[in-house]
FIDO-67594 format. One record per residue: x negated, y negated, z of N, C-alpha, C in turn; residue number from 0. Coordinates in steps of 0.02 Angstrom, whole numbers. Layout:
BEGIN
X,Y,Z,X,Y,Z,X,Y,Z,NUM
...
//
This chain:
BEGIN
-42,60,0,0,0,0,-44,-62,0,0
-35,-117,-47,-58,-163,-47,-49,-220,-19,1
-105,-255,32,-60,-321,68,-69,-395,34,2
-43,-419,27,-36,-485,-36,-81,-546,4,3
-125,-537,26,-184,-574,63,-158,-661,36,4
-177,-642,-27,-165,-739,-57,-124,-753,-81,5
-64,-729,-34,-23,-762,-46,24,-778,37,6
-15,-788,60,-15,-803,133,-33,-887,139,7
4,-910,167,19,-968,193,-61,-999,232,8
-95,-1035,244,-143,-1082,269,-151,-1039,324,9
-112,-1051,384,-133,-1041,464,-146,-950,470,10
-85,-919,442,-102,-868,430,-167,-823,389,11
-178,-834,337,-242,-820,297,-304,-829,339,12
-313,-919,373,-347,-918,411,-382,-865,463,13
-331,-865,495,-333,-793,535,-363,-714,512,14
-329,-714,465,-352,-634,443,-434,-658,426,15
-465,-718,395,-536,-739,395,-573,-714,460,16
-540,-762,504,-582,-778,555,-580,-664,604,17
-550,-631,564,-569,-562,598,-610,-520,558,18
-636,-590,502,-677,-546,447,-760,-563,493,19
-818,-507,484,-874,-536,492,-908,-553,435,20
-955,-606,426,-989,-652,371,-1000,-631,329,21
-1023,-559,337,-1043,-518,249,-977,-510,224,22
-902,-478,241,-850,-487,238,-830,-549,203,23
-840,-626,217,-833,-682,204,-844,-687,154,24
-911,-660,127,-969,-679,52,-956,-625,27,25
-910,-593,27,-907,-524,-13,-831,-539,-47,26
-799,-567,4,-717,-601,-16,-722,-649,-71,27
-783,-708,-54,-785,-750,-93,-805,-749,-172,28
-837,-689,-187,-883,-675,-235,-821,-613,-273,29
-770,-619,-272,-709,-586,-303,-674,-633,-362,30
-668,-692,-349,-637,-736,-419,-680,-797,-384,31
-652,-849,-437,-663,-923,-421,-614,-958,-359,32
-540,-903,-369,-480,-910,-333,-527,-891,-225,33
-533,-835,-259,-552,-827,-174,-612,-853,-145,34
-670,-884,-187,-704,-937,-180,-690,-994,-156,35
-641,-1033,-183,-582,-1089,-165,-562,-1087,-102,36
-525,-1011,-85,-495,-1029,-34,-549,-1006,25,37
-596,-976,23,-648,-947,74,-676,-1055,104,38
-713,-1067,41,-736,-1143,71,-694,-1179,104,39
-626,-1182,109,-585,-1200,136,-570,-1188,212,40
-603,-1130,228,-606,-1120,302,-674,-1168,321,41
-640,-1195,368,-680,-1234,416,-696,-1213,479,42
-690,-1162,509,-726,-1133,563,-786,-1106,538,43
-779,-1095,456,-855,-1040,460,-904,-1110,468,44
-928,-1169,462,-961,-1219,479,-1007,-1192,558,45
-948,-1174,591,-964,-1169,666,-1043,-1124,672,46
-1052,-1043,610,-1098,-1020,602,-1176,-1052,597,47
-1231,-1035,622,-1292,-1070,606,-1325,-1030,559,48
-1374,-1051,534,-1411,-993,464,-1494,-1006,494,49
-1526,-941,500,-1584,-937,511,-1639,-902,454,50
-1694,-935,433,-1726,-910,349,-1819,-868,396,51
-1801,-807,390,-1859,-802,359,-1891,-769,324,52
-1972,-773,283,-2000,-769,253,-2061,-725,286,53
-2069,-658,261,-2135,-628,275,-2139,-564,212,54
-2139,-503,239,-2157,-446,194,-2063,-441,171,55
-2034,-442,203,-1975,-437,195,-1934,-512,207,56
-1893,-542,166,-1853,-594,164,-1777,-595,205,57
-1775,-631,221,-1702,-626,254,-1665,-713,287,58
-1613,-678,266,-1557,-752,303,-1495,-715,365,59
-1505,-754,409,-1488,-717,476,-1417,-765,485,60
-1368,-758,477,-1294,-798,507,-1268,-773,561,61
-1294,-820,614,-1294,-835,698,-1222,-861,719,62
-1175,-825,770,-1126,-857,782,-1090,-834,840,63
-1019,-835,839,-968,-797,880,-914,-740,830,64
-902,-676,846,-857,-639,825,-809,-594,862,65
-772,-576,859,-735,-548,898,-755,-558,969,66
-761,-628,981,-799,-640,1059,-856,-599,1073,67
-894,-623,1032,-971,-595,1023,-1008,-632,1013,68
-1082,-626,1042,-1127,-686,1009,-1144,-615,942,69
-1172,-640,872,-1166,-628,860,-1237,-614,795,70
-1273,-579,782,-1315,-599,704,-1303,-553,645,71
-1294,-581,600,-1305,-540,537,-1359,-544,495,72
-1396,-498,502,-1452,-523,459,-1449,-480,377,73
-1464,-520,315,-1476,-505,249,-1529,-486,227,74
-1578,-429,224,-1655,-415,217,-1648,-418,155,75
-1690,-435,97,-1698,-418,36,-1785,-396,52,76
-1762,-312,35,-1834,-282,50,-1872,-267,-14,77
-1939,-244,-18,-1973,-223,-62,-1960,-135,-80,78
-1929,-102,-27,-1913,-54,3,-1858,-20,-70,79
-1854,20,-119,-1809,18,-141,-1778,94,-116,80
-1794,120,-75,-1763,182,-52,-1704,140,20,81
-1728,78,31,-1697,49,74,-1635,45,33,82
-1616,14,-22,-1573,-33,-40,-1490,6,8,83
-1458,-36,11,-1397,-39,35,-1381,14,97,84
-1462,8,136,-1434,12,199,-1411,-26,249,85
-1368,-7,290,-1352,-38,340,-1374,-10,407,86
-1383,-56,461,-1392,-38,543,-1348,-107,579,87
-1340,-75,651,-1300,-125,676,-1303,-93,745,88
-1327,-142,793,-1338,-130,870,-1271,-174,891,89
-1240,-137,959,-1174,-150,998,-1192,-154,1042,90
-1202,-214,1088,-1215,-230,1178,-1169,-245,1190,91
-1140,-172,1227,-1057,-218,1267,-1064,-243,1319,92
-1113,-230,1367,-1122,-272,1416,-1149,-343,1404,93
-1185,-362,1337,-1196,-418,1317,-1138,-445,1305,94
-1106,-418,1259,-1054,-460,1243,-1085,-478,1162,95
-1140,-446,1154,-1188,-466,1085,-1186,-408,1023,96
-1188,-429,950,-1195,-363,894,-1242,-404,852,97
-1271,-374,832,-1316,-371,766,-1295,-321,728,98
-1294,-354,631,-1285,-311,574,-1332,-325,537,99
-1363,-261,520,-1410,-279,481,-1392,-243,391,100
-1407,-281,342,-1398,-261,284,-1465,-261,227,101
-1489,-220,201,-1525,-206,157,-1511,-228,90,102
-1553,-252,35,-1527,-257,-46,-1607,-265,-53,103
-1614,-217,-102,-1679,-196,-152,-1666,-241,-218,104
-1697,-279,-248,-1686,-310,-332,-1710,-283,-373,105
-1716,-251,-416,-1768,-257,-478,-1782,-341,-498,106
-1764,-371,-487,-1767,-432,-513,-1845,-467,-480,107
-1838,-463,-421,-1894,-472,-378,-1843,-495,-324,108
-1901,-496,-235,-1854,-521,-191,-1848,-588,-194,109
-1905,-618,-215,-1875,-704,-241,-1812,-729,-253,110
-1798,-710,-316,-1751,-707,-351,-1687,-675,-301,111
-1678,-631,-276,-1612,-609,-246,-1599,-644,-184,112
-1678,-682,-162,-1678,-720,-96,-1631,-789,-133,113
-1657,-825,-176,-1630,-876,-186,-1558,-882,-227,114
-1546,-807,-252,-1465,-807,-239,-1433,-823,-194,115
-1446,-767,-136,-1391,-774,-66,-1411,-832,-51,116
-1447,-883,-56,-1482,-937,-11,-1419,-994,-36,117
-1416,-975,-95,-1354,-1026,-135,-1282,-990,-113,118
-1269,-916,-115,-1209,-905,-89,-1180,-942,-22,119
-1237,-904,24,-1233,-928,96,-1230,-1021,106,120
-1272,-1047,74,-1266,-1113,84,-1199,-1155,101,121
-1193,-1124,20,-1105,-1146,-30,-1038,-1111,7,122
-1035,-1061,52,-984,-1043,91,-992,-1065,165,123
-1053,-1067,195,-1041,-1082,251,-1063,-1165,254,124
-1064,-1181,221,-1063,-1258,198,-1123,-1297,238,125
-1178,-1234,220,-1233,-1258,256,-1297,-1310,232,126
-1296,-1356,261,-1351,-1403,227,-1415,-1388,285,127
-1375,-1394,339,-1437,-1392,393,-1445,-1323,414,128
-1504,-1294,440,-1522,-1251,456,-1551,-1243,512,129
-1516,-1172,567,-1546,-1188,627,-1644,-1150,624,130
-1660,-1134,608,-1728,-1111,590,-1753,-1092,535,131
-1794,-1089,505,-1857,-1078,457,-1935,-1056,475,132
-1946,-976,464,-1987,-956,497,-2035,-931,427,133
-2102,-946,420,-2109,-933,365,-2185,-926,360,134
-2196,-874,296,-2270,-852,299,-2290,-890,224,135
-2340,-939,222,-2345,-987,158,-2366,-971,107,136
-2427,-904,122,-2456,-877,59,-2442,-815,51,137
-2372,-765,63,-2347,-718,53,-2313,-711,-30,138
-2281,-779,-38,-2254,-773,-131,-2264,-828,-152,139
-2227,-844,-206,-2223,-895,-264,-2193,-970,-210,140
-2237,-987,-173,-2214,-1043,-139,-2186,-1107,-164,141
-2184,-1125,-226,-2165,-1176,-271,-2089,-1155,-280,142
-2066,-1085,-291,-2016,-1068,-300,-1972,-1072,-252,143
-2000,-1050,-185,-1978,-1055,-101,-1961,-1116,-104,144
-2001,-1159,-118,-1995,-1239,-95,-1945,-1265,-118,145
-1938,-1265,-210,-1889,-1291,-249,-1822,-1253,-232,146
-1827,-1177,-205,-1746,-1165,-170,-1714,-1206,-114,147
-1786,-1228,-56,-1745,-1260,15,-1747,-1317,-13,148
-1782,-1358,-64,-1756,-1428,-68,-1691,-1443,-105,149
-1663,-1378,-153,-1585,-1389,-166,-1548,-1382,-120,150
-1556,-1327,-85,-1507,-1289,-7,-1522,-1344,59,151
-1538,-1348,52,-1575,-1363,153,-1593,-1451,129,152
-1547,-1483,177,-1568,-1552,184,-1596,-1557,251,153
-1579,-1520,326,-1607,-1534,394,-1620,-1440,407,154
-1685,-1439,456,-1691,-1393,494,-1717,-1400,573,155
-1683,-1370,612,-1696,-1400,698,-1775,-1393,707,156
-1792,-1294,678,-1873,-1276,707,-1895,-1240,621,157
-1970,-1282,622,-1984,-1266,570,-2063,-1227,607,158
-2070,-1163,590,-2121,-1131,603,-2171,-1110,540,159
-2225,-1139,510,-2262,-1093,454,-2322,-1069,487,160
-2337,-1033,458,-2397,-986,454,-2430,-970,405,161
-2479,-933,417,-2518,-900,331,-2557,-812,376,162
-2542,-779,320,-2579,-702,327,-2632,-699,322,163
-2694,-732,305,-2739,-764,270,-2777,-829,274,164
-2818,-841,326,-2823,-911,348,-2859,-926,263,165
-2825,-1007,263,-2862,-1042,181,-2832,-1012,146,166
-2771,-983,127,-2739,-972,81,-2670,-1016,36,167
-2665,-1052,94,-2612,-1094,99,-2603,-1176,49,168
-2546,-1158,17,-2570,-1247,-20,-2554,-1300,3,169
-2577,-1338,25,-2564,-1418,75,-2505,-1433,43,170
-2505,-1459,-15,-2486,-1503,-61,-2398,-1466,-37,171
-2381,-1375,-50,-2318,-1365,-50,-2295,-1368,32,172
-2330,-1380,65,-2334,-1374,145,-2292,-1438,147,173
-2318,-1499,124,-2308,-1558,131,-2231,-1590,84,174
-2233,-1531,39,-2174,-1558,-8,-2099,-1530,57,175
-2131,-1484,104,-2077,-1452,127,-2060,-1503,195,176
-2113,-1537,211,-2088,-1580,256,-2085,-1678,243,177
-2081,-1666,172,-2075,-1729,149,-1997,-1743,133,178
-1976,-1667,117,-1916,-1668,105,-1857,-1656,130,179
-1865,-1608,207,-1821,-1571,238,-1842,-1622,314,180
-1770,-1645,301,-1772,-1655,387,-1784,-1627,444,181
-1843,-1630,489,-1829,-1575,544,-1835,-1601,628,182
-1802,-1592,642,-1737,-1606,684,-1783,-1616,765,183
-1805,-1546,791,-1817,-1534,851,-1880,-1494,874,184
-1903,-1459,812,-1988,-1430,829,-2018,-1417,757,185
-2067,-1418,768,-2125,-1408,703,-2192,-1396,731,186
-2182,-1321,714,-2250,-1291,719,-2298,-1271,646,187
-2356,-1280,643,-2400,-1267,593,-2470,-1226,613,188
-2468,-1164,605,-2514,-1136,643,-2558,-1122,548,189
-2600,-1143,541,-2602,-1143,444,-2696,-1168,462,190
-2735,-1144,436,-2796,-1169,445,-2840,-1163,349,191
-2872,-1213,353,-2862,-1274,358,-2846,-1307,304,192
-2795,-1373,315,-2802,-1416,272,-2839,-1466,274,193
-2833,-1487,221,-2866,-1547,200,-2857,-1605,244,194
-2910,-1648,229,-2913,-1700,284,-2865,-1757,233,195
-2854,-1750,175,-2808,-1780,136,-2729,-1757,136,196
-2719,-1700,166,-2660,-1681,181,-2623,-1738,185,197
-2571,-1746,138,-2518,-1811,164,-2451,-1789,161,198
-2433,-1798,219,-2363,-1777,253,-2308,-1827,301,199
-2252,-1822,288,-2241,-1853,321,-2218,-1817,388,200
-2234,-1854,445,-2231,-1794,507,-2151,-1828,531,201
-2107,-1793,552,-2046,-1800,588,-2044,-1838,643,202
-2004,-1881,669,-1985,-1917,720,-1941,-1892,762,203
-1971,-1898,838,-1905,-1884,888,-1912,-1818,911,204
-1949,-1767,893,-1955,-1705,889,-1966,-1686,980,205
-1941,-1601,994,-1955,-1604,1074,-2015,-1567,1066,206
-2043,-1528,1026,-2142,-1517,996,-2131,-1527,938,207
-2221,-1524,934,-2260,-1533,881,-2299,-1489,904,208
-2336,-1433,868,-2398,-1377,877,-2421,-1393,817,209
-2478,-1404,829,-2527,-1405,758,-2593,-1350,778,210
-2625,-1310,758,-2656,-1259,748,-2730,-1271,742,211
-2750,-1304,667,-2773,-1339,625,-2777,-1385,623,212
-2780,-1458,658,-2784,-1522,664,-2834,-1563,650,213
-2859,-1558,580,-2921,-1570,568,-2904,-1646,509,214
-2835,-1637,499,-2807,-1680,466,-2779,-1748,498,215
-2763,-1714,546,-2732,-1786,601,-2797,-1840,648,216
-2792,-1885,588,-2834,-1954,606,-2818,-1974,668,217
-2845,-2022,697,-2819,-2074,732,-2755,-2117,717,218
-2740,-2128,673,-2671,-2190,643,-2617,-2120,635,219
-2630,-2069,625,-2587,-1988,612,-2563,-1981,675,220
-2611,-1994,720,-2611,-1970,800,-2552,-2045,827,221
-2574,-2095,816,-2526,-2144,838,-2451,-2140,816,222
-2444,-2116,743,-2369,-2116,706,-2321,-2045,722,223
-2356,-1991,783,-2339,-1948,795,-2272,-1965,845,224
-2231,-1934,852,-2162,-1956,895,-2127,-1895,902,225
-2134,-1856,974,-2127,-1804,1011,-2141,-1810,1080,226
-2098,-1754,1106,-2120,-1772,1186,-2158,-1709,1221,227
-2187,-1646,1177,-2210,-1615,1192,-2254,-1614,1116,228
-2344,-1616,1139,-2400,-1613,1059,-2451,-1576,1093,229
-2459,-1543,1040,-2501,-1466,1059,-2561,-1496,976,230
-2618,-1515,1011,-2658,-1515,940,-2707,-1462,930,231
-2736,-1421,922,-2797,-1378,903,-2852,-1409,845,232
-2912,-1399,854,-2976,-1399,813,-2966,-1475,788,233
-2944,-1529,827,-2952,-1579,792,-3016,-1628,802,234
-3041,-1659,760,-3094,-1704,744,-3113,-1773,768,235
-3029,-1803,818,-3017,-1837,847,-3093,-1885,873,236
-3146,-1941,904,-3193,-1939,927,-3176,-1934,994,237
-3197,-1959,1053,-3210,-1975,1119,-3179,-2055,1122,238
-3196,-2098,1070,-3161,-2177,1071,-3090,-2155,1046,239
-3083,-2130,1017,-3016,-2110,985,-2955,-2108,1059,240
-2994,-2040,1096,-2960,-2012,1144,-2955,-2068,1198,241
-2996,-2124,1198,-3002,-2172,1259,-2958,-2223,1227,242
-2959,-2254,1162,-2889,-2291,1153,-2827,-2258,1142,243
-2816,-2198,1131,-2748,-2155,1123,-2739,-2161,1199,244
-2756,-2147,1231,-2755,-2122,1318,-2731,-2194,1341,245
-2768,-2239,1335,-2740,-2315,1354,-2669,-2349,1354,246
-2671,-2329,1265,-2612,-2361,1229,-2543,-2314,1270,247
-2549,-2238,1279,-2507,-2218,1302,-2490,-2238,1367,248
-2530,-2246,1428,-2516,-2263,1469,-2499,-2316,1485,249
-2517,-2386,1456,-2478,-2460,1441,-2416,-2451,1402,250
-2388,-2394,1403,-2326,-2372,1344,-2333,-2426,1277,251
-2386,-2406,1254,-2402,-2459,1173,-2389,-2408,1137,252
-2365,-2348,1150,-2348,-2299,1094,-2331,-2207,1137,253
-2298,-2187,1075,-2286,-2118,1112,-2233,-2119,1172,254
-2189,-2156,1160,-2152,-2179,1238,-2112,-2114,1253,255
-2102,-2075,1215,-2095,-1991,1221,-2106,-1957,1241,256
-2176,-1955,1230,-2219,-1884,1253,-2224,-1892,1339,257
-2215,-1844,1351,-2230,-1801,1395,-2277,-1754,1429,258
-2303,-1712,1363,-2353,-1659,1394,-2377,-1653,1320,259
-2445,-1668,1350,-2511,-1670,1277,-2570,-1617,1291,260
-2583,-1587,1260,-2637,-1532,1251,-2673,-1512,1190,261
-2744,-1515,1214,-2784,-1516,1152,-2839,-1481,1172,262
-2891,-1460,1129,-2959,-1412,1157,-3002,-1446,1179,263
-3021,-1451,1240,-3104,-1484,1299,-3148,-1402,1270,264
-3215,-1435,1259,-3280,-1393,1270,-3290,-1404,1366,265
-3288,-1465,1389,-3294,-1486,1432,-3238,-1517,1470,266
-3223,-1520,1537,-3190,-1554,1575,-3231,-1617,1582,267
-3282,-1610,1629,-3330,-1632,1638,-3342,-1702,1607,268
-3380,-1701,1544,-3393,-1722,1501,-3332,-1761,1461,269
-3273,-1742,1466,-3236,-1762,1452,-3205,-1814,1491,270
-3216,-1815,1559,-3208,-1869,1597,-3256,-1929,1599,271
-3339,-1900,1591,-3383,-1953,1573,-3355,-1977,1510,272
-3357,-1949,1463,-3362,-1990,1402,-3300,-2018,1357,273
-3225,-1998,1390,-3151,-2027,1375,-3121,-2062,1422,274
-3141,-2030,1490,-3084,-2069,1550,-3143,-2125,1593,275
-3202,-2114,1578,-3240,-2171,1632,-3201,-2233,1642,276
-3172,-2263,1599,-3142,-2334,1617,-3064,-2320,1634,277
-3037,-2260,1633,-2959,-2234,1648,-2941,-2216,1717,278
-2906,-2249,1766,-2875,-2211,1833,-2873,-2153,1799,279
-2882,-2105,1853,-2849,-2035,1832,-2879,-1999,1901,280
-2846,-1926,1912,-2853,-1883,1950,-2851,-1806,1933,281
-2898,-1766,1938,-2897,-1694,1955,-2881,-1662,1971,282
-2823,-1638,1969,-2768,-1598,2011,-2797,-1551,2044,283
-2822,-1511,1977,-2822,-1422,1994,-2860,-1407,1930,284
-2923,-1393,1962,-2993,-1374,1899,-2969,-1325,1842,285
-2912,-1285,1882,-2891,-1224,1821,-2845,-1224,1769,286
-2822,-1290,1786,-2759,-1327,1726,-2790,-1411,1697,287
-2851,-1416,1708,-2876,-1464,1690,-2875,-1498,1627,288
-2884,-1459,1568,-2886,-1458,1506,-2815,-1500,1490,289
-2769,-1493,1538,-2687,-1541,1511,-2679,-1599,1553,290
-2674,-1640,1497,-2641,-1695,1543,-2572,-1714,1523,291
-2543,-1734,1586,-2459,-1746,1581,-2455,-1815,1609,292
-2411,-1838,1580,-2381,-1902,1574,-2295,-1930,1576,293
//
């Protein structure tokens, strides 16, 4: 017996949606142009977040609530083709939590089937922003990666890259990804090394910044930074550098944000002769020395 789905009234239809889970949703939608239409039309699926990442295996993860569940679905597009169209799915009833996991093999390549769903998922759950982006830089065709999130993805909260491969990585697409994508609330770059020409524009307002590699961030880089938690590694920074950064922050001439700053000492020591000699300051505790908080 057949039930006449569309031809159900607004509030109702609604409903039978909202007991569908997300692959359900994109599987409804991808039936005519008709059930396309009316799928974008639900406005609860908005409520969903979308999580991207990028390593040996690709995937887009849609984070939410379902049947009073927290909830993930994740989309693998594997290299795996004995994988293709499996499924797994973990049930915590004492959580109150499920994960579904779904498999799809391409011949096409996983590129290509990644930046399908990337446009399905976008275009139904009417996603511009994205709650994460986790990503390995010199794993594929990164030009292609890039030119998909700069159609899809206008904001992301946490942007994490990496590389498999230290020096494999291209500045230039690193920089197109944060020249273009808003990001919201963290940005990590654990990527060694770029260029001291690296030009990027770094995000404002952020609750971190981790940089890895900091061999790029000048002095005037270091001032235009705006976060309240900065984590720098291997940077080139001098000793005058660190004694007018240190100043300016504490006369609040900049950084009126930050909070908690950490960077690599060879020396404590030495670091007090030759940055803080003209700075109040105090020694807490020799074994957490290396941070200073503000």
């Amino acid at each position: 017996m057949e039930f006449p789905l569309l031809r159900l009234s607004f509030v109702p239809l609604q409903e039978v949606f909202k007991a569908m889970h997300p692959f359900e949703i994109i599987n409804f939608s991808m039936i005519s142009k008709r059930t396309k239409g009316l799928t974008k039309q639900m406005s609860f699926l908005s409520r969903y977040s979308i999580q991207l990442g990028i390593d040996k295996e690709l995937d887009i993860v849609i984070d939410g609530n379902w049947k009073k569940k927290k909830t993930g679905f994740f989309y693998i597009i594997t290299s795996d083709e004995t994988a293709n169209g499996k499924m797994e799915e973990n049930d915590w009833l004492q959580e109150k939590s499920y994960e579904r996991f779904s498999f799809k093999y391409s011949e096409n390549g996983q590129i290509e089937e990644w930046k399908l769903w990337m446009g399905r998922v976008a275009e139904i759950f009417n996603m511009e922003s994205m709650k994460t982006l986790t990503m390995y830089t010199d794993m594929y065709d990164m030009e292609s990666i890039v030119d998909c999130l700069k159609t899809h993805v206008k904001s992301i909260e946490m942007c994490s890259m990496s590389e498999k491969e230290a020096g494999k990585t291209n500045g230039e697409q690193v920089a197109e990804i944060m020249n273009n994508i808003l990001i919201k609330k963290e940005l990590n770059l654990f990527l060694s090394p770029l260029n001291n020409d690296f030009d990027a524009r770094i995000p404002k307002n952020l609750k971190m910044i981790s940089i890895k590699d900091a061999k790029w961030v000048g002095y005037e880089k270091l001032l235009d930074i705006d976060c309240r938690k900065l984590v720098l590694d291997e940077s080139l920074l001098t000793n005058e550098d660190w004694n007018s950064f240190i100043k300016k922050w504490i006369a609040m001439e900049t950084h009126l944000n930050l909070q908690f700053l950490e960077f690599y000492l060879s020396s404590i020591e030495e670091f007090r002769r030759l940055v803080l000699h003209d700075i109040p300051h105090e020694v807490i505790d020799e074994e957490v020395s290396r941070r200073l908080i503000g």
